[in-house]
N, C-alpha and C positions, 0 to 999 in steps of 0.2 A: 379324397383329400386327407381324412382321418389316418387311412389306413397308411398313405405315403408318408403323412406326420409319425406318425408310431415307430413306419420301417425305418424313416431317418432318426429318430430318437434312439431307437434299440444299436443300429449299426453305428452311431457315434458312440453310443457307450461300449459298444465290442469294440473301439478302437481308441478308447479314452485317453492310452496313458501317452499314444503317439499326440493326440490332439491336444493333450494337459499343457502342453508346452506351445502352441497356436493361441491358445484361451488366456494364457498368462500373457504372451509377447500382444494381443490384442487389446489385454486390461492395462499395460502399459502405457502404448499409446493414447489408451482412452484415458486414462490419468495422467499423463501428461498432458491433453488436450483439455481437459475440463480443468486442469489445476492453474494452468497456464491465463484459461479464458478467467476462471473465478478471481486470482488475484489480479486480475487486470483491474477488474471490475473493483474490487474491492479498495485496491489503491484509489482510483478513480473519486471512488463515494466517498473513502475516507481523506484524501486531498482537499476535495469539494467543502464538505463538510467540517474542516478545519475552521473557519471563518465565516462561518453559516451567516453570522448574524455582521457582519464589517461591509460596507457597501463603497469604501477607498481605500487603497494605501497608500501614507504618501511619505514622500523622503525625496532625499537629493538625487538629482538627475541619474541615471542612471538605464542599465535595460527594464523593462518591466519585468520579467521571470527573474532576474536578478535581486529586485525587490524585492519581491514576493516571497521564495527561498529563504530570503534572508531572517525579513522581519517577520514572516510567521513558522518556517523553519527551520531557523537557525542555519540555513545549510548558506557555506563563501562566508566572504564577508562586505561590507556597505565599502563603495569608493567614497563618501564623505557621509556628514552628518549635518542636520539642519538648525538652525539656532532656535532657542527659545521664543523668542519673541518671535518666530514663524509660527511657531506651536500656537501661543497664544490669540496672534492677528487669526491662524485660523478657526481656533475655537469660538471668537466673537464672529466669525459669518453667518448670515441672518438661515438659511440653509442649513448648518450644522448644529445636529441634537446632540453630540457630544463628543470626543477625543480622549484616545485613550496612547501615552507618549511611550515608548520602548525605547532602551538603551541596551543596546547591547557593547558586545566585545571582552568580556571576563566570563571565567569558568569556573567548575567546580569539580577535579577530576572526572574532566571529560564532559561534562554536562554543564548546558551553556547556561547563563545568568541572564533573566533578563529585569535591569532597573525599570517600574513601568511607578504607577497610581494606584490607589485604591477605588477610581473607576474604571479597572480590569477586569476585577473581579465582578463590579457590576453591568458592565454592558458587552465583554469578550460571552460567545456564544459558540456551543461547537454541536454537529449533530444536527439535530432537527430544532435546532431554536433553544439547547439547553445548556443552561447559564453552569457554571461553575458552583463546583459544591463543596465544603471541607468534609475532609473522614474525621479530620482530627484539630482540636485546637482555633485559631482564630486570624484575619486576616492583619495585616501590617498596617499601620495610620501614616498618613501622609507627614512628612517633615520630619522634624526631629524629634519627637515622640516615636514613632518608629525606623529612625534612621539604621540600628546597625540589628533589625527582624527580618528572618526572611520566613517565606514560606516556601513548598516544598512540592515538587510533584510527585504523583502516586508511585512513578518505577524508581525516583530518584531515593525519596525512601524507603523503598522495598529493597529494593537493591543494596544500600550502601549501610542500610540497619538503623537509620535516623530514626528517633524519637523526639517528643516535644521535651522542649529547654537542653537539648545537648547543640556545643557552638560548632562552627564549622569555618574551615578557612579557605576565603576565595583566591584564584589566580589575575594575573593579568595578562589577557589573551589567552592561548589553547593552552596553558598551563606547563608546558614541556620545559620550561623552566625553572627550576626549584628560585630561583633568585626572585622570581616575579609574584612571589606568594605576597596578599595581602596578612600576613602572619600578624603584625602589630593591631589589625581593626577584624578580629571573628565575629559572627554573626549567629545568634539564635536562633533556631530552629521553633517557630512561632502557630505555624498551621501547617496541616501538610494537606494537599486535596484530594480528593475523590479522583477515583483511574476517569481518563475520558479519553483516550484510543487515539491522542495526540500529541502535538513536540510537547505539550505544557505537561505531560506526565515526565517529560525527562528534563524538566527544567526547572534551576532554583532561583525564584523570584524574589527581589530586595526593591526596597522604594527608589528615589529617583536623588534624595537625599542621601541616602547612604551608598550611593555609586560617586556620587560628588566627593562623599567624604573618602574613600578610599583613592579616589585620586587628586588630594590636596597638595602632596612630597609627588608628584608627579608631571612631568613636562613631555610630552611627545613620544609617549609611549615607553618612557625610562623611570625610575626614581629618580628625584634632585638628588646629590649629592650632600652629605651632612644638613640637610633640611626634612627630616622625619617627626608627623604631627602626628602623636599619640592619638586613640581612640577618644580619650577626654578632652582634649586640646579640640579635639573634630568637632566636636557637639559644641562647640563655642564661636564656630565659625560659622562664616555665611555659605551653607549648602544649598541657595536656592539653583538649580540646573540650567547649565550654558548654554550645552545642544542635545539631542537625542540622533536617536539611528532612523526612529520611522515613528508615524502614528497612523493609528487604526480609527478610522472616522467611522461616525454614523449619524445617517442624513434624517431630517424631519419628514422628508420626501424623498421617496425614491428615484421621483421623476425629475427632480433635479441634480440628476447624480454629473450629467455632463454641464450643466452649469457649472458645478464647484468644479470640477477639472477642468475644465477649461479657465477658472477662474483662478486654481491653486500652477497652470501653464505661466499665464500670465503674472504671474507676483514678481514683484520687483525686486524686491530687497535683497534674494538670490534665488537661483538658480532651480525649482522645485518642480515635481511631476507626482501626479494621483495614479492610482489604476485601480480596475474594479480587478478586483479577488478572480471572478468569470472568466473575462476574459485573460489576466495572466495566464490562469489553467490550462486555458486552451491554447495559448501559446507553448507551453511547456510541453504538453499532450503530441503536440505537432513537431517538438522535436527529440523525441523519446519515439514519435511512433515509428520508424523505421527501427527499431529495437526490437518493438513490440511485433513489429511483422516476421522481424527473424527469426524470435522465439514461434511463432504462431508456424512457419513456415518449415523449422526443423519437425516440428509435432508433428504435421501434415508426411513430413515424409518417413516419420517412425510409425506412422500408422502405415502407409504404405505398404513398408519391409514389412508386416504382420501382415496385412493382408496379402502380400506376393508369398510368404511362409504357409498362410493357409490354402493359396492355389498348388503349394510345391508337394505341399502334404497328401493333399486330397490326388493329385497327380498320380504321386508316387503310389498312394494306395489303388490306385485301377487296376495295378498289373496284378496284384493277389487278387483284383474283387473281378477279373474276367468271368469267372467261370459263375460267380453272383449272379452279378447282370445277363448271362448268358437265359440264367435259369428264368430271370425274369421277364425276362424277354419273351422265351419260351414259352411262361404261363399266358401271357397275352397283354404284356407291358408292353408299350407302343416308345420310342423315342420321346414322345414329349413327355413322358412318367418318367422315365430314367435322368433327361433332362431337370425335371421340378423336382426327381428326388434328391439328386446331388446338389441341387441351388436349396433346399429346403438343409441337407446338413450344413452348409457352409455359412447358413443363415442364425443355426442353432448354434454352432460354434460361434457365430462372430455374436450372436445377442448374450451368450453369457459371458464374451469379454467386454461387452459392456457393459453388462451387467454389475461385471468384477470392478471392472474404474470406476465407474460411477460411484460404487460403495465405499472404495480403495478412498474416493476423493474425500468423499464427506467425511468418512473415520477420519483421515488425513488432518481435514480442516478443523475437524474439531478437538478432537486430540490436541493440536499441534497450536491450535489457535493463540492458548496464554505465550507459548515460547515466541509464534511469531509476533505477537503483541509488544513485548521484551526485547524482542531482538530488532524489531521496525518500528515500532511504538502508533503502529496500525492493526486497529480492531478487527478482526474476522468475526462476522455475525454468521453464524449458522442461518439458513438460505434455502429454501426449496430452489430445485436450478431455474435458474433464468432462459427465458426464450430460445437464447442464443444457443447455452449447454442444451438443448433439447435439440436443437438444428442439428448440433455438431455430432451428436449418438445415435441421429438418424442419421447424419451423411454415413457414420464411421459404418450402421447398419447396411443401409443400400449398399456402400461400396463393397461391404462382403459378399452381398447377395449377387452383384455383379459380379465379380472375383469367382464367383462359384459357377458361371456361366460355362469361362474356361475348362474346365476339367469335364464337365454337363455334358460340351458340345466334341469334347475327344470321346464320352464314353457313347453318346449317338453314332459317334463314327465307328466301334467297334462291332465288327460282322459276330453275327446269331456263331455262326458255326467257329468262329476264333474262338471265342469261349469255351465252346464244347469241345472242342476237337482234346483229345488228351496228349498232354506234352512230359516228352521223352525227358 
């Protein structure tokens, strides 16, 4: 077996620069295939992990993943919004340890706004259970002490150059309107947070008071006409908050989590519905995953074409290696050695293109990690591979080794004397 390992070592190297290009089309597939499987994964944990520590969401009727999206990733927008004293009746149920109120629907070139509390900062959780942190500066007070403060997430000040005490000026709605600038009410830049691999890094957060006060001169999503209430004029008005977009509950008990839903179903006054964070996900998951198979499915057949590339190679190389094999034969090499020596190249070519992806991937990921972090404002944690990536680089291996059957069982079928015979 040594010496058949050796002879296949040495003849793939006497044929390397045909094979160079098998080795690369196989670390292809294989990094497509593990890169594909890792950010699956990766979306996954970090989705999950967004709301680690929120045990409802709740807001006006609507789908659940629609929710969800909304009020913890900003992604659509809410079909209505819930009143205050919703908020309130549900923060006094005997079940609920606390509520934390979101307002959205203003931006901030491109980056969405979210009006919430300063118990955001203390009971919002991402990760493994970890709380919110500042890099810089300090958080917003409730009311009008810090109505027109905001604070800042980590991409949103990296990105646009914010520093503490420089103001900034919010939109109404996605911003695509210069007319819609809140220009007359800017906002401080007050605290900026700690990176956390989530929407809240690309989000600029203001109290729940100073979302009231910029929309005082405003009625149904327009300014009033000749009715414009300066920044000073705001601070003097009643900014306590109408309605919000959603609130992020968390329960004294876990195990009453379908009691409060069911009891946040049933409310009267309007129209309301809870969901746990869990299962939206999995709702989401189940319509994304026909996505997810197509991508997993095109992999699958790019690995394929590399492997049918390594059967065409190894093919094509028998007609120069007749007179090889002939010899080998000769010395007292039996068909099943010629057999296991050809499955033993196409094994050593297929394990160093996996080899190649696998390493391709992790450089990739890590490398690449901060840009995708910027660019999806999801954390790539460097990873030894998961179960699954080990499946997949032994399947991509067996099927080589398979693959190399083919060309095995044409060179058992070539006669002693083919070989030898000398050709004109």
């Amino acid at each position: 077996m040594k010496a058949l390992l050796s002879l296949a070592t040495r003849s793939a190297w006497n044929r390397r620069y045909t094979l160079v290009l098998v080795v690369l089309s196989i670390a292809l597939s294989t990094l497509l295939l593990l890169g594909i499987e890792r950010i699956r994964h990766q979306v996954r944990d970090s989705f999950a992990q967004t709301v680690s520590g929120t045990d409802l969401i709740v807001g006006a009727r609507t789908g659940s993943v629609q929710l969800l999206l909304h009020a913890v990733f900003h992604v659509g927008s809410a079909t209505s919004n819930m009143r205050w004293s919703s908020v309130q009746a549900l923060a006094e149920h005997r079940s609920v340890a606390w509520v934390v109120p979101l307002s959205l629907g203003d931006s901030h070139r491109g980056r969405a706004v979210v009006a919430t509390t300063a118990a955001f900062f203390e009971h919002f959780r991402h990760g493994r259970q970890q709380p919110l942190q500042l890099a810089e500066g300090r958080r917003f007070e409730d009311g009008v002490p810090g109505v027109f403060d905001a604070v800042l997430g980590a991409e949103v000040a990296r990105s646009l150059g914010y520093r503490l005490g420089q103001r900034l000026v919010l939109s109404h709605g996605d911003g695509a309107i210069a007319a819609n600038d809140h220009a007359d009410k800017p906002f401080t830049v007050v605290g900026i947070l700690a990176p956390t691999g989530t929407p809240v890094d690309r989000t600029v957060h203001i109290n729940l008071a100073g979302m009231q006060a910029l929309h005082l001169d405003w009625m149904a999503g327009a300014p009033l006409p000749g009715r414009a209430v300066p920044a000073e004029q705001a601070l003097l008005q009643d900014l306590a908050p109408r309605q919000v977009t959603a609130v992020l509950v968390g329960l004294k008990s876990r195990g009453r989590v379908f009691g409060v839903q069911r009891a946040v179903a049933e409310f009267e006054a309007e129209p309301l519905m809870a969901v746990m964070p869990g299962v939206a996900l999995d709702e989401l998951w189940e319509v994304v995953g026909a996505g997810e198979q197509g991508l997993q499915v095109m992999s699958a057949l790019v690995a394929l074409v590399s492997l049918a590339g390594l059967v065409a190679v190894i093919l094509a190389g028998l007609e120069q290696r007749r007179r090889e094999l002939a010899i080998l034969r000769a010395v007292g090499a039996g068909p099943r050695q010629i057999l296991l020596l050809l499955c033993l190249e196409g094994g050593l070519v297929t394990a160093c293109g996996v080899l190649l992806g696998a390493l391709a991937t992790a450089a990739l990921l890590l490398l690449g990690a901060p840009l995708l972090a910027q660019w999806t404002g999801i954390g790539f944690v460097p990873e030894a591979p998961r179960p699954e990536e080990w499946l997949l680089m032994g399947a991509v291996l067996a099927a080589g080794l398979l693959a190399s059957l083919v060309p095995g069982w044409r060179a058992c079928r070539l006669a002693l004397a083919d070989g030898l015979q000398p050709r004109l």
